[in-house]
N, C-alpha and C positions, 0 to 999 in steps of 0.2 A: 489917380495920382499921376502926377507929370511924368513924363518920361527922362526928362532931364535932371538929375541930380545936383546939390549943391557939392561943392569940393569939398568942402569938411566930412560932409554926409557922406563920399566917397573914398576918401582917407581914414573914416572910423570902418567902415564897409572892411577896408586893407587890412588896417591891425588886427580886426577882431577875427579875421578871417587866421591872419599870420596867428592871431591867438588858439586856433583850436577849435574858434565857436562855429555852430550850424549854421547854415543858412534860415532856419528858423529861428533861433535865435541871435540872431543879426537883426533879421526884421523886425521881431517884435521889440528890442530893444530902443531900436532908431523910428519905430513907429511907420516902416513902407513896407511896400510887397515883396514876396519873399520872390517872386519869379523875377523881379527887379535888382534882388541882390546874387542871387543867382546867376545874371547877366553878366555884372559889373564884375564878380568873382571869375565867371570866365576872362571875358576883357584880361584882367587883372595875370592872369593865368598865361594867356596869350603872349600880354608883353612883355612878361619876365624870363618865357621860352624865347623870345625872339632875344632878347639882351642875349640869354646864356649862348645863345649861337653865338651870336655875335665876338664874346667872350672866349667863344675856343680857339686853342692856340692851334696855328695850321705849325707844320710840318719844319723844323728848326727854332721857331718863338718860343720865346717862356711862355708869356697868356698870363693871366690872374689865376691864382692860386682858389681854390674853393675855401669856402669859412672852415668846413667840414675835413678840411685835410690834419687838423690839428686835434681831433676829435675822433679820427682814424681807428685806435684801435679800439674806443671805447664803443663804437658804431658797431667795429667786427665782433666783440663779445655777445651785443645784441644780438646780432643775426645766428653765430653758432646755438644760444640759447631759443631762438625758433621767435622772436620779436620782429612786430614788422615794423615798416619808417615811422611809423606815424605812433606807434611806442616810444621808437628811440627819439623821435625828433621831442615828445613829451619829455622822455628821460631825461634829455641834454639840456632843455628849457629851465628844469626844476633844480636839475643837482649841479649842471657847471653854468647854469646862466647862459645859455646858446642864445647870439640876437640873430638867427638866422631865420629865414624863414623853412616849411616845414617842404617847400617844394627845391632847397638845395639838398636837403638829409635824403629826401626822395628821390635825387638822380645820383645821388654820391651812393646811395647803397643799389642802385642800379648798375654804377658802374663796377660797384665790387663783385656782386655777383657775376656779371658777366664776365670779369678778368677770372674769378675764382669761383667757379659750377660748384655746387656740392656731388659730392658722390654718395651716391644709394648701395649700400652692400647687400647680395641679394642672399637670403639664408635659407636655408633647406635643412631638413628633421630627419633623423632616421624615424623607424618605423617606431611607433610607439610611444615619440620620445613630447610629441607636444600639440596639443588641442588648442586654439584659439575661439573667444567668446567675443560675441558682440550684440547689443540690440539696434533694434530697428523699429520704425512706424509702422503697426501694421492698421489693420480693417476699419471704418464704422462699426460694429457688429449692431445689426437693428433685430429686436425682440418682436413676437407678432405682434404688441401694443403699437412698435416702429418707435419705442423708444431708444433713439444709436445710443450707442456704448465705445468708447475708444478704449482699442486693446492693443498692446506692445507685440511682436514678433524675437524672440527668439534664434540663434542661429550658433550649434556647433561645427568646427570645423575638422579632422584631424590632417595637421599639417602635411605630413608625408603623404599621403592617399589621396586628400581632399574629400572624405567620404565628412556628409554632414546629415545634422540632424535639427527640426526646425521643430517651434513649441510655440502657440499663441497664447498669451498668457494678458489678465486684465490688470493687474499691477507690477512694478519694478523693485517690489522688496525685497528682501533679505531671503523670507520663506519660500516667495514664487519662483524668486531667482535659483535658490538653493534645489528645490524640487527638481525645477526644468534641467539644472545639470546631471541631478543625480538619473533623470528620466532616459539624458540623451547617454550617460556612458552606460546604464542597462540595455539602450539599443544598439550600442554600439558591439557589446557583451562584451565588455573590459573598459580599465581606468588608462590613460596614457600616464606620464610620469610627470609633466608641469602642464599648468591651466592657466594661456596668457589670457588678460580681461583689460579694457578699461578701468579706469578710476570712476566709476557708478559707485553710489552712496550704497548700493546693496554690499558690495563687494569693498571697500574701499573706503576707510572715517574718515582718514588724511594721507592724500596722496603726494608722495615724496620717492622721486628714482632712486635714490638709497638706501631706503629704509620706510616704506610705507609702512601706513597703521590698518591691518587690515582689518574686518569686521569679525569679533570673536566667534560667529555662530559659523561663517563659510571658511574662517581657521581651522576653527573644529571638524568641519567637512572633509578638510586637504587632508584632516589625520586620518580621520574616518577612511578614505578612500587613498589614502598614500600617496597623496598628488599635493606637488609644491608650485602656492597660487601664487604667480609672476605678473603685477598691475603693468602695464606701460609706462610709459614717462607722458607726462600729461600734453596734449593736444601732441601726440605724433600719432598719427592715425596708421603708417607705416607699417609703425612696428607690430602690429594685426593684420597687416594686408592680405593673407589669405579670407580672412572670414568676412572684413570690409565687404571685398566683391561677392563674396559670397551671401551676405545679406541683400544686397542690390540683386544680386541673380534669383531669390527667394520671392522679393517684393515683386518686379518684373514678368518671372517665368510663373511662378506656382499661385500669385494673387491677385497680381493685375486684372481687373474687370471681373470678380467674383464678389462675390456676396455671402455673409454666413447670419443666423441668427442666433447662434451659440459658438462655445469656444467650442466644445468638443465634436460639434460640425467641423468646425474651421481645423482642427487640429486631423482629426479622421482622414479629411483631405490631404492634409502637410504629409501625414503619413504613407498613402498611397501616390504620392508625387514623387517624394525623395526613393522607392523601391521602382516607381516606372518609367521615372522622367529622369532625375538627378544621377541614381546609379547610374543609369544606362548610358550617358554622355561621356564623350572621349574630352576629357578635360583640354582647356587650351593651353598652358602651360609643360605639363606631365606628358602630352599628348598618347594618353592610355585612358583605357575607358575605369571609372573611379571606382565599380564592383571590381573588376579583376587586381588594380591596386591594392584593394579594402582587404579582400582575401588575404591577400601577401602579407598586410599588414596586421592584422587581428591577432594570430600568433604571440606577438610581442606586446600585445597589451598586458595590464596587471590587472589579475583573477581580485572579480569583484568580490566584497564582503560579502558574509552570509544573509547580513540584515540591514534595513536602510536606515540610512543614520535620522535620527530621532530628532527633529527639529520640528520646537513646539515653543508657544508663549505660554505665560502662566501668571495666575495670581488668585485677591480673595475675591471673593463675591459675596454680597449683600442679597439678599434672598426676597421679594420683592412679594407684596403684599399678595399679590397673585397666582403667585410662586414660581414666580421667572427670574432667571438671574440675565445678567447684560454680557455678553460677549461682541466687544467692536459693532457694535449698535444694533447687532443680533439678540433675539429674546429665546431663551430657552428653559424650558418645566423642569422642574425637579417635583418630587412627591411633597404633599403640600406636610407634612410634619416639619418638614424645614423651613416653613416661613418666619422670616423676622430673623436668620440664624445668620452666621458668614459661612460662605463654602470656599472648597477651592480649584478650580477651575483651570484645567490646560484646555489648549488647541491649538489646530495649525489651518491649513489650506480647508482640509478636508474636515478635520471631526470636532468635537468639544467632550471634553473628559470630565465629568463634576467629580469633586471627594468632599467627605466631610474633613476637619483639620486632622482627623488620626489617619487621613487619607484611605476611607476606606472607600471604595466603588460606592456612590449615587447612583448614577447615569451616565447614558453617552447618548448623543442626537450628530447627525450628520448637518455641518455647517447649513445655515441659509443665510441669504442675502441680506443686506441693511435692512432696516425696518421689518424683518418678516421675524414669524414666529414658529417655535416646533413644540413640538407637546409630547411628551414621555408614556412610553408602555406600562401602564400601572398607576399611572396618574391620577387622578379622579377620572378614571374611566379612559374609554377611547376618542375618537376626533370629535371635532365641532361638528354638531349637526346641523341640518340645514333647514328653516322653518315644514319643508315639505315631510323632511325626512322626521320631524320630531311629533309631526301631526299622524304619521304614520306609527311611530311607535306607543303614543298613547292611545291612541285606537286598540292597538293588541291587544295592551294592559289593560282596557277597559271591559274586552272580549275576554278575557279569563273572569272577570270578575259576575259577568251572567250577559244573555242573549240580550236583557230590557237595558243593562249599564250599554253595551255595543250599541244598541236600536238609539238608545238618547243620546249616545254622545256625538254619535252621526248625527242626529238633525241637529245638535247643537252646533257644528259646526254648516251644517248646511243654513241655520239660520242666524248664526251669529260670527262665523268666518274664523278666518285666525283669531280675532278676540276673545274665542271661546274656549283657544288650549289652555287656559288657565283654570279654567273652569274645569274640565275634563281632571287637570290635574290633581286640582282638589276634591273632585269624587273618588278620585283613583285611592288618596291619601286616607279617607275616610276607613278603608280596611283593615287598618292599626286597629282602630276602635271596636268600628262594626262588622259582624259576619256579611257574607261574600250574597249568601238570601236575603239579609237582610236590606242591601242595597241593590239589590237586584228588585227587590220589591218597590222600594222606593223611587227604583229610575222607570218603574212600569208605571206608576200613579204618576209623574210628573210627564211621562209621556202621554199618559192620556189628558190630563189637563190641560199640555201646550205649552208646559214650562220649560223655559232653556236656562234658567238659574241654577247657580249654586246653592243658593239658600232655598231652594224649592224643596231639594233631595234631602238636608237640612232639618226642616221642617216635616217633611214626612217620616225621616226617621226620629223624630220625638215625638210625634204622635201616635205612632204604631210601637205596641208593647215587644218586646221579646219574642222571640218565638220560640216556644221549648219542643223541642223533638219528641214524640208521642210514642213510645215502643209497644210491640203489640202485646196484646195478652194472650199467655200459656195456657192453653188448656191442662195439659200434661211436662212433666221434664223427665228426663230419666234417671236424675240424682235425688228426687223428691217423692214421697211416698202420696199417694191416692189420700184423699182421706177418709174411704173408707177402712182406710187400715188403721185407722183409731178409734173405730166405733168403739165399744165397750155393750157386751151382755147385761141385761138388768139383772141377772142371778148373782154377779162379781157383785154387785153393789151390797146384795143381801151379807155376803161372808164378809165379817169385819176385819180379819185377818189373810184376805190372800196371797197365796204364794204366785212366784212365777210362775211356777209350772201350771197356774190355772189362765194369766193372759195368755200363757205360750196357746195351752189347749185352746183360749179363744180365740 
């Protein structure tokens, strides 16, 4: 495309620029390059500085008045509300019809600041009196697959000391958030009395400096722990300014150029950083080293509850053919009598709680990851076995069952591989019906035939009868009489009337 522009094509370039729009959309608007409007914006830029010199009054002149002097205080409320030119010059566009362009609001609130500096008022806590929060970007975390994982960092601070406590944590909710605090005032061993935070959607629904809407579950918390949660005023990053640096000193000193492949690597770390690294520094501020502050300060913290505040989600759960219920796309067993039923299910970070609806105790499984599964003690039995591990166990069972069941079911599988633990299976099953000889007999004929079937063992045992157990024969017992002891005399025979006393005599 030319490098020379038509004048229109230069004059639209001007308004839309005075309008607010990109340099990308300039171009694609007008159909040229955007490094071409870019150009002409500068240009444009140039010679409107050069006029405004031109325009200042030296030393006794009036000069021309700026558009923006009539716009004065409505400018100055922007700037105390924390709005930069290119807000207010929007502002002034929209609600008083400002025809200025966005580069006079731009040197008119340049010259206000510099007549009128703001002042930073610098604040200090006594001991005890105020912990500031903030997050940070922390690691890749990459898994041995070398799957990375982005994980958030963590950082308390307590204001008077500066003594802090760092937590890597893989989401920015409500519960990880809530944990991480409750983790860092157990190490701290006490609660300070307020807890400054940003407006984070963990901590914060609707944030307002008068009256925010805090999030009911970390309200709950401040009661729990007797600490009054104090949000900021939104984008003044100031009024956190201890922990500010103090996350950059976190990211910096204790992360810079390491590597983790779990959080509680990466956390173990944080741990033994902040007791060897962090304590041990003579603060630049304080100019005291932050354990011998920390000391000082502990004292005046507020004596932690006895129990950690209880923060869990909850609801029903549908009982899944399987007998796994769903937890945030976690799968968890329950005993299969409850399939097809509703349960009802807490969890948090760490665990998963099932009840039936009278809420009595199901189960509990220690969380797993999206898509993984956990399997319950009592369950139908214990873990998944692994084709090795199951080929191993029906070999034993087949070993109780006789030496010739062991001898066939090994070449079965020596001749017909995994496809044959089915077949094992169903010899095994066979011992509901038939005695334990019985098929013991059957896998010794089918061994010598060369059979590696089911239906071999099958057929063998319907061709062989019963086998009845053969008890020996008694000569003698000792509850049973000889049978000579029944002979009878032929003279008894002759007396047609004998008396006892005559078998006795015999």
């Amino acid at each position: 495309m030319a490098n020379n522009l038509k004048m229109n094509n230069i004059g639209a370039i001007r308004t839309l620029h005075e309008q607010g729009w990109s340099n990308r959309q300039i171009a694609q608007t007008l159909g040229i390059d955007r490094d071409t409007v870019g150009r002409h914006i500068r240009k444009l830029a140039a010679s409107t500085d050069e006029k405004a010199n031109a325009a200042i009054p030296t030393a006794g002149s009036a000069g021309r008045k700026s558009q923006c002097e009539v716009h004065a205080e409505f400018i100055r409320e922007g700037l105390e509300k924390g709005l930069s030119a290119q807000r207010i010059w929007q502002d002034l566009v929209e609600e008083r019809q400002f025809g200025g362009a966005y580069e006079s609001v731009k040197r008119f609130v340049q010259q206000l600041r510099a007549s009128h500096p703001q002042r930073f008022w610098r604040m200090e806590c006594a001991p005890g009196e105020e912990v500031q929060v903030d997050f940070g970007t922390g690691h890749w975390l990459r898994s041995a697959k070398g799957r990375p994982r982005k994980s958030h960092v963590l950082r308390m601070v307590l204001s008077y000391s500066r003594k802090g406590y760092t937590e890597m944590v893989l989401r920015q909710d409500t519960e990880s958030f809530i944990r991480s605090l409750e983790n860092g005032f157990r190490s701290f061993g006490g609660a300070s009395l307020t807890l400054v935070l940003d407006n984070l959607k963990a901590g914060v629904l609707q944030a307002d400096w008068f009256d925010p809407q805090r999030n009911p579950k970390l309200a709950e918390f401040g009661r729990h722990y007797r600490v009054a949660i104090l949000p900021t005023r939104p984008k003044m990053p100031r009024h956190k300014g201890k922990v500010e640096n103090g996350v950059n000193y976190a990211q910096a000193n204790a992360l810079k150029g390491r590597s983790f492949e779990t959080v509680l690597s990466a956390n173990e770390h944080l741990r033994h950083w902040e007791a060897s690294v962090a304590d041990l520094r003579i603060h630049g501020t304080t100019r005291q080293q932050v354990r011998e502050r920390f000391l000082a300060e502990r004292p005046h913290l507020q004596i932690l509850p006895a129990g950690l505040f209880p923060c869990f989600a909850e609801g029903q759960r549908h009982v899944h053919r399987d007998s796994y219920v769903e937890v945030e796309h976690g799968y968890y067993q329950v005993p299969c009598e409850h399939i097809g039923k509703m349960l009802w299910v807490r969890w948090d970070a760490r665990m998963v709680w099932v009840f039936d609806l009278a809420m009595k105790a199901v189960c509990s499984h220690l969380r797993v990851e999206r898509g993984r599964f956990s399997k319950s003690l009592g369950a139908q039995g214990g873990p998944c076995r692994t084709l090795a591990e199951s080929q191993a166990y029906y070999m034993r069972q087949a070993a109780r069952l006789g030496v010739h069941v062991e001898a066939w079911a090994l070449a079965v599988f020596e001749n017909r591989g995994i496809e044959g633990l089915r077949t094992i299976q169903g010899v095994i099953q066979l011992a509901r019906t038939h005695g334990a000889q019985q098929i013991d007999q059957a896998s010794q004929h089918a061994l010598a035939q060369g059979q590696w079937q089911y239906r071999a063992i099958k057929e063998a045992l319907r061709q062989k009868p019963h086998l009845q157990t053969t008890m020996p024969f008694l000569e003698t017992h000792p509850l049973i009489r000889d049978m000579d002891a029944y002979a009878v005399t032929p003279d008894l025979f002759d007396n047609p009337n004998p008396s006892p006393r005559d078998f006795s005599a015999a």
